[in-house]
C-alpha positions as CSV (number, residue, x, y, z in Angstrom):
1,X,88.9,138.3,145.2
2,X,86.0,136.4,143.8
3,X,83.9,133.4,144.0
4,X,86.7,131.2,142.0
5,X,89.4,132.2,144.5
6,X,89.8,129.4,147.0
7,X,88.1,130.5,149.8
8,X,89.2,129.5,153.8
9,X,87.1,128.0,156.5
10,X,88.2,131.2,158.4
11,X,89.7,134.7,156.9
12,X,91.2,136.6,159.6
13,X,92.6,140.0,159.0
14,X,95.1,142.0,161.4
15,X,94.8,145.8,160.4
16,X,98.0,146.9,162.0
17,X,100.0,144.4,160.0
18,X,97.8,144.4,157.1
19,X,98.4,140.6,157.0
20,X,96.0,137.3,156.8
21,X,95.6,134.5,158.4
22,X,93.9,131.8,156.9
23,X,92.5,128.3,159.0
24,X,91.3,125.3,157.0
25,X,89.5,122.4,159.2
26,X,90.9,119.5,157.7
27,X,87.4,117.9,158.2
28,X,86.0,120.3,155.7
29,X,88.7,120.8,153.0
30,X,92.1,118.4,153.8
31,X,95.3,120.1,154.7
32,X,96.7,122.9,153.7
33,X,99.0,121.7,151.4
34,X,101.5,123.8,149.0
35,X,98.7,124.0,146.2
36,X,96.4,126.0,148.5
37,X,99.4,127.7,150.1
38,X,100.3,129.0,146.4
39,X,96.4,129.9,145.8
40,X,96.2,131.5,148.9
41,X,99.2,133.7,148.6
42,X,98.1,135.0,145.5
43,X,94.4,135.9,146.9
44,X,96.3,137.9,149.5
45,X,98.5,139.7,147.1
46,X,95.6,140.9,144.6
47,X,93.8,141.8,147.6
48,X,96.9,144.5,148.7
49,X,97.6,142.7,151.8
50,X,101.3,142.2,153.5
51,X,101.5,138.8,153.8
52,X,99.6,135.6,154.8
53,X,99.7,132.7,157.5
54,X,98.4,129.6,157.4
55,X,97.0,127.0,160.1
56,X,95.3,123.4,159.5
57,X,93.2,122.3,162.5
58,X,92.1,119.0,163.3
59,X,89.9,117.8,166.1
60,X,92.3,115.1,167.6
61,X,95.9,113.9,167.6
62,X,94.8,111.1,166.5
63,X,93.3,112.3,163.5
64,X,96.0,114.3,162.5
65,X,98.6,111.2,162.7
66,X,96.4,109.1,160.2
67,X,95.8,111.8,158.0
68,X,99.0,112.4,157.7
69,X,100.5,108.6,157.9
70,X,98.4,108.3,154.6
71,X,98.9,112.0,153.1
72,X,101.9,113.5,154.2
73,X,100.8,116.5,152.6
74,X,100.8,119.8,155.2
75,X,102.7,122.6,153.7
76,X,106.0,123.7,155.1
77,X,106.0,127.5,156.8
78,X,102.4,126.8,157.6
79,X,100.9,125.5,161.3
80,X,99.0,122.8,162.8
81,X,96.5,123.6,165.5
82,X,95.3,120.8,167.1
83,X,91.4,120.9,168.8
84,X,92.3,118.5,172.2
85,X,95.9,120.2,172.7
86,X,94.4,123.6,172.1
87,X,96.7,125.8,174.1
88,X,99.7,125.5,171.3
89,X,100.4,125.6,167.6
90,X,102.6,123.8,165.3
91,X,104.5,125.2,163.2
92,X,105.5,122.9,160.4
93,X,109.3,123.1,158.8
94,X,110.9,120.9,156.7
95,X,114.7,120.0,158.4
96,X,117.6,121.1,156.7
97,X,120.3,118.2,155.9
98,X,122.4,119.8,158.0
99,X,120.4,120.4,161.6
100,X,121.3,118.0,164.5
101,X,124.3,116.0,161.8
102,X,127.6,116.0,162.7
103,X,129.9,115.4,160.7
104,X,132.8,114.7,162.8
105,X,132.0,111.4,163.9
């Protein structure tokens, strides 16, 4: 790791798992979006580690719907924490063409 990697707001490290956890204030440095997922993932894998996670936090809902009503831009696989609905996390998929179809009517 060095000083061109793209360094996280916060760098957490869980020594039974060996993983990361990385969390980007979106007030600081946007989203988390695939680009930084990709640079991200390949910090964690020089560095030896298991795997990585990823959380973008914003201070409000409302900031997080116009961010994201402009941007639509927060990586898939990764989570949203959200500062004034604090006691849950997001976790962001993209919906398969098949979930919730049917194909019968």
């Amino acid at each position: 790791m060095g000083l061109s990697d793209a360094w996280p707001d916060v760098l957490l490290w869980n020594p039974d798992s060996d993983e990361l956890w990385v969390i980007e204030a979106v007030t600081s440095d946007g989203e988390v979006d695939l680009t930084k997922v990709e640079s991200l993932t390949r910090l964690a894998r020089r560095a030896g580690k298991s795997g990585i996670g990823v959380t973008t936090a914003y201070p409000s809902w409302k900031v997080a719907a116009a961010r994201q009503r402009k941007f639509k831009n927060v990586a898939p696989n990764t989570y949203l924490w959200i500062l004034e609905d604090a006691s849950r996390q997001f976790r962001v998929e993209t919906p398969s063409d098949d979930v919730g179809v049917s194909r019968d009517a």
